[in-house]
Backbone as numpy.savetxt, mean C-alpha at the origin, in Angstrom:
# Nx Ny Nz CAx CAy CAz Cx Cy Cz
-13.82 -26.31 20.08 -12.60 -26.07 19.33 -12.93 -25.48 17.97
-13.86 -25.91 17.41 -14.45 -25.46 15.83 -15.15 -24.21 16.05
-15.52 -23.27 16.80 -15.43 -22.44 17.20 -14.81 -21.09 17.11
-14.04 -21.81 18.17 -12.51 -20.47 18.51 -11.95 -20.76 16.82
-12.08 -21.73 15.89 -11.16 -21.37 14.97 -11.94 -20.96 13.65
-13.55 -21.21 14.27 -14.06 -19.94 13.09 -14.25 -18.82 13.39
-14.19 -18.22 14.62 -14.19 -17.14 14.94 -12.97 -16.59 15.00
-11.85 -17.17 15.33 -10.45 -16.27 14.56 -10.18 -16.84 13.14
-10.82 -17.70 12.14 -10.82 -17.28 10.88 -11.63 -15.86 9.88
-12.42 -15.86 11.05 -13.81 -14.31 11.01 -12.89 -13.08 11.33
-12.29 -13.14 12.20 -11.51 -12.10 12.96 -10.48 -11.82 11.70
-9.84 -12.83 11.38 -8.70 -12.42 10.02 -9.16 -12.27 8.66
-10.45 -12.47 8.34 -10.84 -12.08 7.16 -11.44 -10.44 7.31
-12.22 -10.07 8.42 -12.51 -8.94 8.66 -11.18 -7.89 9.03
-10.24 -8.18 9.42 -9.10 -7.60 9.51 -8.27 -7.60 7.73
-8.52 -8.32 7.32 -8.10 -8.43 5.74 -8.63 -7.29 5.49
-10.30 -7.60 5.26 -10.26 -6.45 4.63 -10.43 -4.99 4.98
-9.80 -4.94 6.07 -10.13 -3.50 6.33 -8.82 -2.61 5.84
-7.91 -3.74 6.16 -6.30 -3.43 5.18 -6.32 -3.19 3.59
-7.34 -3.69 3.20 -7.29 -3.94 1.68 -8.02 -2.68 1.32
-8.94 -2.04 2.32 -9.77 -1.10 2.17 -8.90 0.45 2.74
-8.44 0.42 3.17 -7.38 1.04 3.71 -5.95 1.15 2.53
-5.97 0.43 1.74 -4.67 0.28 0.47 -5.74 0.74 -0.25
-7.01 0.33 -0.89 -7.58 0.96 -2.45 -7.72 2.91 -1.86
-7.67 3.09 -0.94 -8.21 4.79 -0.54 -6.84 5.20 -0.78
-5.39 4.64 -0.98 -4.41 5.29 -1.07 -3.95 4.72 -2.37
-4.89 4.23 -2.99 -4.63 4.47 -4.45 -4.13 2.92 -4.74
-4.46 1.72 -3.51 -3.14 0.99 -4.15 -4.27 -0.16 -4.99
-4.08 -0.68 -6.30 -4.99 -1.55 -6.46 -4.88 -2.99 -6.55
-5.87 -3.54 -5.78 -5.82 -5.11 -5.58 -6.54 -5.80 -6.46
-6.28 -7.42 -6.41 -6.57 -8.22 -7.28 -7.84 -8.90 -6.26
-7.75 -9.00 -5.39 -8.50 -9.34 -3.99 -8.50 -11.03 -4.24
-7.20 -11.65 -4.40 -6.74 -12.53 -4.24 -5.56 -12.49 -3.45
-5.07 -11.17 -2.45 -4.42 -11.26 -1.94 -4.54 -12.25 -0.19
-3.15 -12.77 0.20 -3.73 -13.13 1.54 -3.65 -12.16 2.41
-4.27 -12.21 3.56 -3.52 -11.31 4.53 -2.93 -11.11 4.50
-1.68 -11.93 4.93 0.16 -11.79 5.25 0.22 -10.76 3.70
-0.36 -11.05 2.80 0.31 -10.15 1.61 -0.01 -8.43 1.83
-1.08 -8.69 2.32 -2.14 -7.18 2.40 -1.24 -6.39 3.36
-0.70 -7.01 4.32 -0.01 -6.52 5.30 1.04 -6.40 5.12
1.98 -6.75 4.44 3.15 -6.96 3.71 2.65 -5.46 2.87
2.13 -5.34 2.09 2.02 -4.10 1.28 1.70 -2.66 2.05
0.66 -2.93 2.94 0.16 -1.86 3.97 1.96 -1.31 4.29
2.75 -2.48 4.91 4.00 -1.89 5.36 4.54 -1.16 4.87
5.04 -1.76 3.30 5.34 -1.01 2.47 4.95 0.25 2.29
3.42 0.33 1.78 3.06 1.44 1.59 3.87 2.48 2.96
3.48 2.03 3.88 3.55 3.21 5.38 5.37 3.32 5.06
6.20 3.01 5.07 7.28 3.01 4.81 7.40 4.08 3.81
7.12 3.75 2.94 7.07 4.68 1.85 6.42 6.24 1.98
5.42 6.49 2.60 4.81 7.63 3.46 5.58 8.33 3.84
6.44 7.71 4.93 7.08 7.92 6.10 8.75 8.45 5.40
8.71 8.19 4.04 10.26 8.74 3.43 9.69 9.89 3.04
8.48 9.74 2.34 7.72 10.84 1.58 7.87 12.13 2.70
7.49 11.97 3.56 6.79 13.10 4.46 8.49 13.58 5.40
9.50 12.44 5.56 10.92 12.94 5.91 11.55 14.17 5.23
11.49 13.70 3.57 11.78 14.56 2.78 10.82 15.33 1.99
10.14 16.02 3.20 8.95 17.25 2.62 7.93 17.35 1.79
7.91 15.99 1.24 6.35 15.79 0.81 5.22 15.99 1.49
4.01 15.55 0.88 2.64 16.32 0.94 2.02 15.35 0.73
1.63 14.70 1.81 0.72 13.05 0.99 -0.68 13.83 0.99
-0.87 14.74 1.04 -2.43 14.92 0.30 -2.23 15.44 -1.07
-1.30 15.91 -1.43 -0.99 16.43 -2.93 -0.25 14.90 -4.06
0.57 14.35 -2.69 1.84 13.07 -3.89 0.69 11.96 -3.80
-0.03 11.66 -3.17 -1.01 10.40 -3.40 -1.99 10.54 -4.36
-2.61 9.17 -4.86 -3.87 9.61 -6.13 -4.83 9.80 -4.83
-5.81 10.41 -5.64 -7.64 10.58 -4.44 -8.27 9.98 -5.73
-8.88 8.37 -4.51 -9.57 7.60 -4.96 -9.41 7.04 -6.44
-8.09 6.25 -6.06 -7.48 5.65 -7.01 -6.67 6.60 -8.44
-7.43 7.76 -8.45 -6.98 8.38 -9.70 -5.39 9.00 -9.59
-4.89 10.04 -10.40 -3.66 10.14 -10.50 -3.75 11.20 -9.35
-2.35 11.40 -8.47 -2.27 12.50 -7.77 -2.78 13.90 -7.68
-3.04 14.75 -7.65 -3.37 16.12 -7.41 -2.40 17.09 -7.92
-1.33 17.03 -7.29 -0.28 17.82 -7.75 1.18 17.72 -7.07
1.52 16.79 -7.47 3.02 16.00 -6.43 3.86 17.10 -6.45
4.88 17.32 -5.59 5.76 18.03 -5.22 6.99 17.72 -5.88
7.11 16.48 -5.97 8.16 15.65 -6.79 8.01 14.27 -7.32
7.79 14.00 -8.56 7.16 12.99 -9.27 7.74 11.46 -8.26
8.92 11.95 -7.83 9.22 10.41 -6.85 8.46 10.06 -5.60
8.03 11.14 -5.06 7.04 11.15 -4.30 5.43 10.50 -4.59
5.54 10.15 -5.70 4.34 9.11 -5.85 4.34 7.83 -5.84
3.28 7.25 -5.11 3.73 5.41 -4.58 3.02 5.09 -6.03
4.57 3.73 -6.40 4.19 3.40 -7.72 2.46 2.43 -7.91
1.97 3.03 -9.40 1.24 2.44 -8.84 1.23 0.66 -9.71
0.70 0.04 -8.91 0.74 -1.61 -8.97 -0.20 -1.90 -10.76
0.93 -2.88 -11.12 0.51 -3.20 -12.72 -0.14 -4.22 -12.61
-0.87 -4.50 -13.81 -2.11 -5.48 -14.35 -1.20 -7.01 -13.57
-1.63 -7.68 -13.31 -1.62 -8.85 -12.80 -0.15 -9.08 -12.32
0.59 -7.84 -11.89 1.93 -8.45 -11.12 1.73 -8.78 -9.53
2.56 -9.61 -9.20 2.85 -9.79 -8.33 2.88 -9.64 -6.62
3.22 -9.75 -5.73 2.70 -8.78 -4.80 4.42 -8.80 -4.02
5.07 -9.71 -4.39 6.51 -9.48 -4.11 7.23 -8.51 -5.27
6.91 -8.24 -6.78 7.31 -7.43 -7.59 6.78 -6.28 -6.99
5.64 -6.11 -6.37 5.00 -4.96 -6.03 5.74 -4.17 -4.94
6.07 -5.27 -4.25 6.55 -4.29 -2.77 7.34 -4.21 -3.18
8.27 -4.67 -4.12 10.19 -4.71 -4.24 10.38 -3.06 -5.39
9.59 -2.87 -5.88 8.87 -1.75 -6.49 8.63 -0.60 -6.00
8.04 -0.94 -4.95 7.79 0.59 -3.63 9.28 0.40 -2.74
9.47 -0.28 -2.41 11.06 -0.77 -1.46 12.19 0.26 -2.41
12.46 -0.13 -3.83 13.34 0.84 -4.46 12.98 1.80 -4.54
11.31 2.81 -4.66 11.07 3.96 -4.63 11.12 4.89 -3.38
11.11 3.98 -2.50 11.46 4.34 -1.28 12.93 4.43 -0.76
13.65 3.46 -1.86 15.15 3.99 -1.25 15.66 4.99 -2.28
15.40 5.22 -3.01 15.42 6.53 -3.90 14.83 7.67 -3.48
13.47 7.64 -2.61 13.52 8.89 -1.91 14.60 9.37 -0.64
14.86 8.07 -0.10 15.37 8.14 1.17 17.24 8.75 0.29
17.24 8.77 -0.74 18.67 8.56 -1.03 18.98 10.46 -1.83
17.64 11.05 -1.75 17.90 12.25 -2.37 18.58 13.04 -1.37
């Protein structure tokens, strides 16, 4: 039994971070006190947010930062996923991308 439940505690930390590693390449930055459920919770977000971006003719190789830094050359400044402040939250965070995302979706 101690087992199967360190080996799916192995399985969800290695799945953590491949999410977390997968959010810093799109610029998003962590405290790496996040849990899973949060990492994944944001991943959503983020993809949500993509997915308005690229509806309404964005360019996620131009509206995203490369490697954390500021974008390249956005198409439209709303088209950039906000990026996450010094020690907020991770429900301020998504509720943050959630309104930037309904502001794209709303142009």
């Amino acid at each position: 039994m101690n087992r199967a439940s360190d080996a799916a505690d192995e399985e969800r930390q290695r799945v953590a971070a491949e999410v977390a590693s997968r959010l810093r390449r799109r610029g998003v930055q962590l405290s790496g006190s996040e849990s899973a459920v949060e990492l994944a919770d944001i991943e959503e977000s983020v993809e949500e947010f993509e997915r308005a971006v690229e509806r309404s003719g964005g360019d996620l190789m131009v509206d995203e930062p490369v490697a954390g830094d500021s974008p390249i050359a956005p198409d439209e400044t709303w088209f950039v996923l906000p990026v996450r402040k010094a020690n907020e939250s991770v429900a301020s965070f998504i509720g943050r991308i959630s309104d930037a995302t309904e502001r794209i979706t709303s142009q």
